[in-house]
C-alpha positions, 0 to 999 in steps of 0.5 A, spaced: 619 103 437 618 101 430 612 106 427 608 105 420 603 111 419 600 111 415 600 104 413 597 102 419 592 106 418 591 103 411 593 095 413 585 092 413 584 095 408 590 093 403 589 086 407 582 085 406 582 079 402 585 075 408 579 070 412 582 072 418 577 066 421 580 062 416 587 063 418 585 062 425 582 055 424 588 054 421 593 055 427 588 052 431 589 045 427 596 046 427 597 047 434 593 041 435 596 036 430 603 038 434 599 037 441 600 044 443 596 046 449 589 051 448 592 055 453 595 061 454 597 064 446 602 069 443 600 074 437 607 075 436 607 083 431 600 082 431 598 089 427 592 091 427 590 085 432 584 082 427 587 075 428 588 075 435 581 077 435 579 070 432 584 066 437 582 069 442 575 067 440 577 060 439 578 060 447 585 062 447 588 066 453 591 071 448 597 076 448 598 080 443 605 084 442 607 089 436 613 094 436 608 099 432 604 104 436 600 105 430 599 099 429 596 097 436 592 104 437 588 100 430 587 093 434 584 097 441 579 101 438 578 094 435 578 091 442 573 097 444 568 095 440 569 088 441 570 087 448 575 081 448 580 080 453 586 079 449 592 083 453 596 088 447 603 090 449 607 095 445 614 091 444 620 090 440 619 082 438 626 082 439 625 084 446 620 080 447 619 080 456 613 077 458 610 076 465 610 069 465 611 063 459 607 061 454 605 055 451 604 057 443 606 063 439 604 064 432 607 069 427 603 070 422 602 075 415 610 074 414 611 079 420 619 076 421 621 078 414 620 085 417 626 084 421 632 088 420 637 082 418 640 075 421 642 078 427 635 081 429 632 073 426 636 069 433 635 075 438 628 074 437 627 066 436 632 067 443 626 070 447 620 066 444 624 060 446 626 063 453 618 065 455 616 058 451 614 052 455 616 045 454 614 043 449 610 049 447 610 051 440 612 057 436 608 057 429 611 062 423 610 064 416 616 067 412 616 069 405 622 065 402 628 068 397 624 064 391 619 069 393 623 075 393 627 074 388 622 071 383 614 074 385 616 081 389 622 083 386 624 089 381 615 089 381 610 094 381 603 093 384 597 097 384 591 097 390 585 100 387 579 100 392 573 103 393 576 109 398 583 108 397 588 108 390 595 105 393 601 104 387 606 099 391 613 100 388 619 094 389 627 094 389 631 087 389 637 089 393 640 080 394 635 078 399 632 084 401 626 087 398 625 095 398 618 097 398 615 104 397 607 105 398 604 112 395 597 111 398 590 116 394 585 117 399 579 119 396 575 125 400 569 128 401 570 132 396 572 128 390 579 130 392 585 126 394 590 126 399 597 124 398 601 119 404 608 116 403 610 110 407 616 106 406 619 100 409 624 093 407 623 086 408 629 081 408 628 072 406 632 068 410 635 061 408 631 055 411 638 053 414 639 060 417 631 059 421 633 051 424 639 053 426 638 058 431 631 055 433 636 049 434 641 054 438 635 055 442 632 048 444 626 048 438 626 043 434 621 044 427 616 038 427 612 041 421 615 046 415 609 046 410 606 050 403 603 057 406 595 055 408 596 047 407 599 041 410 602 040 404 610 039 405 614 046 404 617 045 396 623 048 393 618 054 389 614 054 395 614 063 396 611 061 403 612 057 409 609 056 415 614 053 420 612 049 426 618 049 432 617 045 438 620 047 444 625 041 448 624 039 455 
């Protein structure tokens, strides 16, 4: 199982400035344009589980699965206090085996960049097209190489907030990016205490993505700027993919 720490634990913090609602309602208008089913809905690396929460109150049957056991106890104590019956299951997407098929899967916040390599991208598209349902629909955002050669990069970004100071250092290495996290948390006292997290994302080519999702019987009927039904452009740093499975 893949593990995040202290980044777990920091995430909704760090990702405060995401509408998670909005993001909702816009998967939900994606899978409605491409006729997908308002059924049984797969949060594919689901993280702290704050999206599924959101499908799941738009009236999808939701299942969420994350490699991160981290991760997944943040989304519980979520699901505790919120008593929705979304199912969490802890999984290596690459591994994906579910109980039955499934007629969407979303994967949101650029979570397939943090696969290892290429080889990692086709074993996972191969099990989400395995467990899809004709003409189910697997819904994806992925930061692109123009992102990570242009925006990320060699870059240093700084997080300060109100109860967490977090310095986020970036090393370019092709497609790949390296990335460091040192994270202040503030305590009682005025003191602060000092976490280590690092982990690397990697870009895909845009032919790399259609041809293992064609290798697999998905067709992409929908490839868009991030947040938008805007067609995906050359120096798009986002793009959201919509692939259809074929009867």
């Amino acid at each position: 199982m893949s593990g995040y720490g202290k980044f777990a634990y920091f995430y909704d913090k760090l990702t405060e400035n995401i509408s998670y609602k909005e993001r909702a309602e816009y998967f939900d208008m994606l899978i409605k344009k491409h006729g997908g089913k308002k059924n049984i809905l797969l949060d594919l690396a689901c993280g702290t589980g704050s999206l599924s929460e959101e499908m799941c109150r738009m009236g999808y049957d939701v299942i969420a699965v994350d490699g991160s056991e981290e991760m997944l106890n943040e989304a519980l104590d979520k699901k505790f206090e919120s008593k929705l019956p979304v199912q969490y299951l802890c999984q290596d997407m690459t591994e994906l085996d579910m109980f039955g098929t499934i007629d969407v899967t979303i994967c949101a916040l650029d979570s397939l960049n943090h696969l290892p390599d290429e080889n990692a991208l086709k074993k996972t598209i191969e099990r989400v097209a395995l467990f899809c349902e004709p003409d189910g629909l697997f819904i994806f955002d992925v930061n692109t190489p123009h992102k990570h050669k242009n925006i990320l990069g060699n870059n240093t970004f700084v997080y300060d907030l109100e109860d967490v100071y977090c310095v986020w250092q970036n090393t370019l290495d092709n497609y790949r990016v390296y990335m460091m996290l040192d994270f202040f948390e503030k305590q009682e006292d005025g003191r602060y205490i000092r976490y280590e997290e690092s982990f690397s994302e990697i870009a895909f080519e845009d032919d790399v993505i259609e041809k293992f999702l064609n290798d697999n019987g998905m067709t992409v009927v929908g490839k868009y700027d991030y947040d938008s039904t805007d067609p995906a452009k050359a120096n798009s740093e986002k793009i959201v993919y919509v692939a259809k499975k074929i009867k």
